[in-house]
N, C-alpha and C positions, 0 to 999 in steps of 0.2 A: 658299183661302188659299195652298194650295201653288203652282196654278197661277201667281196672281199674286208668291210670292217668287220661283219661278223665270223669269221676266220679269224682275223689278227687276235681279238677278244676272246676266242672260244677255247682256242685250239691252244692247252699249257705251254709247248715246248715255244708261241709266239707273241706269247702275254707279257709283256716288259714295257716300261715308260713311254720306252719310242714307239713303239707300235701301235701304246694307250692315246699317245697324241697324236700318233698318223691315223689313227682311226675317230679321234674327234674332228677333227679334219677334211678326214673323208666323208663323215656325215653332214657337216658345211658346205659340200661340193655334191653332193648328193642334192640337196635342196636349190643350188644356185642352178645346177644342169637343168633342173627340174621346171627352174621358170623360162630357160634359154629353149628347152622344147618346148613348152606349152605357145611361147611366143611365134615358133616355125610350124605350129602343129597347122593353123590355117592356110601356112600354103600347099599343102597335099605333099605331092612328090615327084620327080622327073628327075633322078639321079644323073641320068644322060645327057640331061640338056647344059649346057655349060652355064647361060643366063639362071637357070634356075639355080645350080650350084652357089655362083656369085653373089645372090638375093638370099639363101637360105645362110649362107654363111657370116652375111653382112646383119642381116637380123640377128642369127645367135649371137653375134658378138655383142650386140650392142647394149648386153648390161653392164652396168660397173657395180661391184662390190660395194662400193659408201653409195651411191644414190638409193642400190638396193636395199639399204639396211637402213636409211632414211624413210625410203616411201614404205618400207615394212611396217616401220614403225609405227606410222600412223594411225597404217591399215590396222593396225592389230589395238591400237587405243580407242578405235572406233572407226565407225565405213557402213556404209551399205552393202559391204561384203557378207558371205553368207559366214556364218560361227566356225564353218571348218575351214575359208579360206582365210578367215581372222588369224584363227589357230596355226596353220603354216604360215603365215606372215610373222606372228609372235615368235616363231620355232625357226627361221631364218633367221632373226636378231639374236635370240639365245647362240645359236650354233654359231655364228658366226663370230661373237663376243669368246667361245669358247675356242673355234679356230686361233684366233691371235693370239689367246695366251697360250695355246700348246705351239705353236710356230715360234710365238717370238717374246715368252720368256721362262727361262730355263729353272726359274725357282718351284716354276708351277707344280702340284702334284696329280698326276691323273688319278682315279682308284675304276678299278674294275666295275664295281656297282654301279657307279655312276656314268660309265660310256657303258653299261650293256640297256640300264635305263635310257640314257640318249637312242643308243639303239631304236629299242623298241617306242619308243614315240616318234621317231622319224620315220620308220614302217609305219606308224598309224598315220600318221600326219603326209604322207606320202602317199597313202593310199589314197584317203580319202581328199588328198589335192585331185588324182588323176580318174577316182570317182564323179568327182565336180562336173558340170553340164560343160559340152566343151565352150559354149560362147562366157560364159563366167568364169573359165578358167585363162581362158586367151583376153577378155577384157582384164581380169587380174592382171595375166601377167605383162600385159601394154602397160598397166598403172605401173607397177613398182620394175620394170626394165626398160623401161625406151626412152630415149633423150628425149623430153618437152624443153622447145623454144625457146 
């Protein structure tokens, strides 16, 4: 996904509003993928196995977009999270506040500077999510993606 926002943004002849908002967007979904792997990253891998398929595909679904952007929220006003997984929890609520206005309203204006900005803080803030130790990063992402009871 990143690859392709930073194309939409780069490259003149694809630089136009639509593209400004499908690539705010895609940095939104860049960070939502991001928790939906970290959540499957602990069951390893068995592509073969059909059970395993069933259970990996039953976990990635299981975040929702508002619960995430709820429990980010938190995370990111304060947690015993580490300052970088604070920081990509903050960076999921911006993006994702920035997703709905380029989706669903049309007055909005995107400017260049400002998704090549997004850009490059979700490469850093992406980095340094899948830098993270992986048990702090899969306890993250059980916090802010998994239905609690």
């Amino acid at each position: 996904m990143i690859r392709v926002t930073r194309s939409r943004i780069n490259e003149e002849k694809f630089r136009n509003e639509a593209n400004l908002r499908r690539a705010t967007s895609d940095l939104y979904f860049a960070t939502f993928h991001a928790v939906c792997e970290a959540l499957v990253e602990p069951l390893g891998g068995d592509p073969d196995n059909a059970a395993f398929k069933e259970i990996y595909t039953r976990v990635y679904r299981q975040v929702r977009h508002e619960s995430l952007e709820k429990r980010c929220k938190s995370i990111a006003e304060g947690s015993d999270f580490s300052v970088d997984l604070r920081r990509f929890a903050k960076l999921v609520v911006t993006l994702k506040n920035k997703r709905e206005a380029a989706d669903y309203h049309p007055l909005e204006v995107f400017s260049v500077s400002i998704v090549k900005n997004d850009l490059a803080t979700t490469e850093t803030r992406l980095r340094d999510f899948w830098n993270a130790a992986s048990g702090d990063r899969a306890t993250f992402a059980c916090s802010v993606g998994l239905k609690v009871s």
